[in-house]
Each structure stands twice: as structure tokens, then as C-alpha cells.
N, C-alpha and C positions, 0 to 999 in steps of 0.2 A: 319330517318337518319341512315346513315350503315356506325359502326365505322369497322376499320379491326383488327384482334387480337395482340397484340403486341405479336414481335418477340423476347420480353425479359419474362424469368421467371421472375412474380411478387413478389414470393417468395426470389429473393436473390438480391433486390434489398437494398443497404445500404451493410455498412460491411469492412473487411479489408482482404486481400488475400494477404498471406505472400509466398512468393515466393522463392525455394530453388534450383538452375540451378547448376547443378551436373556433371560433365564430368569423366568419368571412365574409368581405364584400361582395354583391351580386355581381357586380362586372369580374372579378376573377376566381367566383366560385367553381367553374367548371375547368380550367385551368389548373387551380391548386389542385383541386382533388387528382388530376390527373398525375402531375407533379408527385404527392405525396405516395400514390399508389405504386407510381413507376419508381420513382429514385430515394426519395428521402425514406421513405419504413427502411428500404433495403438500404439503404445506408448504415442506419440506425442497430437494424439486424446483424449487420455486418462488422458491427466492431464486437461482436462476439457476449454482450452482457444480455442480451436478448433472443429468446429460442422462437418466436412466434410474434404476429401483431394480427390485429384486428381492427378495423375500420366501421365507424357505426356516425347512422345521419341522425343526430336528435328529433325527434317528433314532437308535438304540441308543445313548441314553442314556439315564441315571436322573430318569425322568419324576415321582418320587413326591415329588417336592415344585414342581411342574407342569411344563410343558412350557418347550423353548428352541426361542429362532426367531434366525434370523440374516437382517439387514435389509443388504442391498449395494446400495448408494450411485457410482454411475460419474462420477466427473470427467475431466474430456477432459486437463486439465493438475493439475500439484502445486500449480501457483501457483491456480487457483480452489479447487481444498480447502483451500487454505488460507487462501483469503478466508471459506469457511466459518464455517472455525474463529474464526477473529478477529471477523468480525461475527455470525455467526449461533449457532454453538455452544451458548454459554451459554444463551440464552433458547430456545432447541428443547428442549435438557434440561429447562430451568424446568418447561414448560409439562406434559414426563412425570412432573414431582416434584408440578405440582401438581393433578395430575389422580389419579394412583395413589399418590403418597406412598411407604412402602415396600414395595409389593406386587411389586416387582420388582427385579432386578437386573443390571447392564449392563457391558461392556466393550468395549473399539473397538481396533477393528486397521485401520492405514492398509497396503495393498499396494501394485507397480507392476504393471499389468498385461505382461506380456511378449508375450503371442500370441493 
């Protein structure tokens, strides 16, 4: 019998993928991204409730008041995201309020990953 190979990594199956959809001003769109790429994920990673991130530019949307990017975040369990949130949370956002101020704008979706 010939199975066919599933179209899912086996490896990231289970899990929670915390979601952070970001929309920025054109004058410090290329800035932030750079920002985000270089320090803050690895910050983020770095306080240990995150194994991975991923970085995605929204397409067919309304770009004329700058661009949206969507920042995912992989916890292995619910219980370390939300050790995140509890210890780290607040001061990861400080440091985006006090670096760009209102030149952006944010909202977070927690999901389960299923497959």
C-alpha cells in the first residue's frame, strides 16, 4: 500500500502561534522592519516562551497609509505564552512605544496550531 507524504511538517504539529499584525508609517517603514528583524523578534525569542518567529508583509491591502506586516511568534505550549504575557508583555511593547511612539499601530491574535 502507497501512503503519500503529508503536506504538513511533522515536526510543528501541536503548539500556539501568537500573532502580532502591525501597520506602519511610510517614513519609518524601512526602519522598523529593520529594528524588528535585528532586535526586537530576538528579544522576544529570547525570553525563552518562544522557539521560532516568522515575519510576513500583508499583500492586497490598502497600503496608502504604509505598509502591514504580520510578526508569528511559536510557543511549544499555552502555558509558556503565557508566561510571556505575564512577564514579558508589557515591557516588549514599552520599548515599541518608546522607540516609534505613534507611528504604528498593532493587534495580537493568540491561535492553536492544529497541524
Amino acid at each position: 500500500m502507497h501512503t503519500q507524504p503529508s503536506i504538513f511538517d511533522s515536526e510543528d504539529i501541536g503548539g500556539i502561534l501568537y500573532n502580532v499584525t502591525v501597520k506602519v508609517t511610510p517614513d519609518i517603514a524601512a526602519d522598523w522592519l529593520q529594528w524588528i528583524k535585528e532586535e526586537h523578534i530576538n528579544d522576544v525569542v529570547q525570553t525563552g516562551c518562544f522557539t521560532k518567529a516568522t515575519v510576513l508583509r500583508l499583500l492586497e491591502v490598502d497600503n496608502t497609509e504604509g505598509p502591514t506586516f504580520a510578526i508569528q511568534y511559536f510557543a511549544e505550549s499555552k502555558s509558556l505564552y503565557n508566561v510571556y504575557i505575564e512577564k514579558y508583555a508589557e515591557s516588549m511593547r514599552q520599548k515599541g512605544f518608546s522607540k516609534w511612539g505613534n507611528k504604528f499601530i498593532a493587534f495580537r491574535s493568540v491561535m492553536e496550531v492544529i497541524h
